[in-house]
N, C-alpha and C positions, 0 to 999 in steps of 0.2 A: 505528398507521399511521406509517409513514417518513416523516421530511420532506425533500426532496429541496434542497439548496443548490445554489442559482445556480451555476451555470460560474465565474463571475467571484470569487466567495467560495471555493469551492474552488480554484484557482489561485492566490489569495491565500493559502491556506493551506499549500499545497505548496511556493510558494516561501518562508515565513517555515520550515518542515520542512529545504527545502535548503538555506538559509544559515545555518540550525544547523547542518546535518550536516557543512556544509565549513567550520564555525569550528570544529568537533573535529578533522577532520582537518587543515584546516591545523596548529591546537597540537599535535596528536600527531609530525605534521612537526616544525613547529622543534624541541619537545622531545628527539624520537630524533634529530633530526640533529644538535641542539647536544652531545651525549650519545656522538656519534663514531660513531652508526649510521648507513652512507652513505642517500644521499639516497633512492632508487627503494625502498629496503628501509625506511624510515620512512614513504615516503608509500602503500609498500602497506600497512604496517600502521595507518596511520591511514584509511587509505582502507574499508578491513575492519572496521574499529571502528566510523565513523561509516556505514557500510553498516545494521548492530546496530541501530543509536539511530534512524536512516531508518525501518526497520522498524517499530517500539515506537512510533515517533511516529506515522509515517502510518495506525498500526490505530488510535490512540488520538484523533488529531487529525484528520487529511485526509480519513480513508474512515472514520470513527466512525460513520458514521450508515448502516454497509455491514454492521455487523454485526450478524446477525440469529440471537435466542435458538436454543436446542431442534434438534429434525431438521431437516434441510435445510441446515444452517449449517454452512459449510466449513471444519473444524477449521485451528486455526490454523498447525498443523503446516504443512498444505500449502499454508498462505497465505505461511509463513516459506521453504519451499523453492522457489516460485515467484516472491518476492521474489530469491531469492540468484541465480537463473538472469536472471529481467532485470536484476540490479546487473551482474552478470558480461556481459552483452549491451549494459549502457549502457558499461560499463567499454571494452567493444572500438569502440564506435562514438562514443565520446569521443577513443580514441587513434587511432583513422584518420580521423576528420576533421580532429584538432589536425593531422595528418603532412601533409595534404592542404594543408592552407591555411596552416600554417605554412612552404609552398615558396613561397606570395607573398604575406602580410600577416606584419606583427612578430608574436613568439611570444605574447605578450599579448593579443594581437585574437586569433591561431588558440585560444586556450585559451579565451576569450570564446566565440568559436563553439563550438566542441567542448564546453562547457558546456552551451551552449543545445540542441545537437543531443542531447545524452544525455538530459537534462532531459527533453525531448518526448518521446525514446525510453519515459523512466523512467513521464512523465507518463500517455502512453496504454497504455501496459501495464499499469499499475497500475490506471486506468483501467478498462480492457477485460477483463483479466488476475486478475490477483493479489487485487482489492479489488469486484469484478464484484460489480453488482447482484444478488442468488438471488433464484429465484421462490419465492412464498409455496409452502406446502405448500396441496394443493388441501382442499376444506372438502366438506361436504352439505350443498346448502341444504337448508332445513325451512320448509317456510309458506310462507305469500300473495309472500314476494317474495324474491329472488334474492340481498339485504341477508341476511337471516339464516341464522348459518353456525351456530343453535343447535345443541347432538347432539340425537340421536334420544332422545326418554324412556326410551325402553327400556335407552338407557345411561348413564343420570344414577344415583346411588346411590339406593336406595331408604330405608326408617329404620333398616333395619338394621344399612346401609350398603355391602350385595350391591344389584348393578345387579338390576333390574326383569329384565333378561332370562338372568340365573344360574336 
């Protein structure tokens, strides 16, 4: 059985995910830019990097308890290419809110904001999206109650170790 964490532990854990992920990228910043790589071309590439580690963390840490063994589990492939579409989706609604609000608050507060708007962007997508609860795969009940999701004997192995119904 899953065990489902509080809203509020999850949120805790997502933001401890993104201020990792923007202590990477900011180092990957100063590093290329002290390095004579200009500025926009450093912080895409660190931005792409800690995009990477966002991913790896959030299966491993935030939506851990999202993923679920065997059929029905959403290979990770398409967990990883539906992450890259909303980083690129939070990436555009981080720079048009910074553009937005940085016409009347210092550039500092718009980059605060534009944080927070991508964040929630990032937050319910991944959410909703990328790290989605899956339904169990359906079961047969057997017996007196609707708990037991035993197989039928007839496909248990027999001593042979051919099922009862070979």
């Amino acid at each position: 059985m899953h065990r489902h964490r509080p809203p509020i532990k999850r949120l805790a854990r997502f933001s401890v995910v993104g201020a990792t992920c923007f202590a990477i990228q900011a180092g990957i910043l100063l590093a290329l830019s002290e390095a004579g790589v200009p500025d926009t071309a450093a912080n895409a590439a660190g931005f792409l990097a800690s995009a990477q580690v966002n991913f790896l963390l959030s299966s491993a840490f935030t939506w851990a308890d999202r993923r679920l063994p065997g059929p029905g589990a959403r290979p990770v492939a398409a967990r990883w290419a539906s992450f890259q579409v909303t980083v690129a989706i939070s990436l555009a609604c981080n720079t048009g809110v910074f553009a937005l609000v940085s016409r009347f608050a210092p550039s500092v507060a718009a980059a605060a904001v534009a944080v927070c708007a991508g964040a929630l962007l990032t937050y319910l997508a991944s959410d909703h999206l990328v790290f989605r609860r899956r339904k169990a795969a359906p079961t047969d009940h057997i017996g007196d109650s609707l708990d037991d999701h035993r197989r039928p004997a007839a496909a248990l192995p027999g001593p042979n170790g051919r099922t009862t119904a070979d």
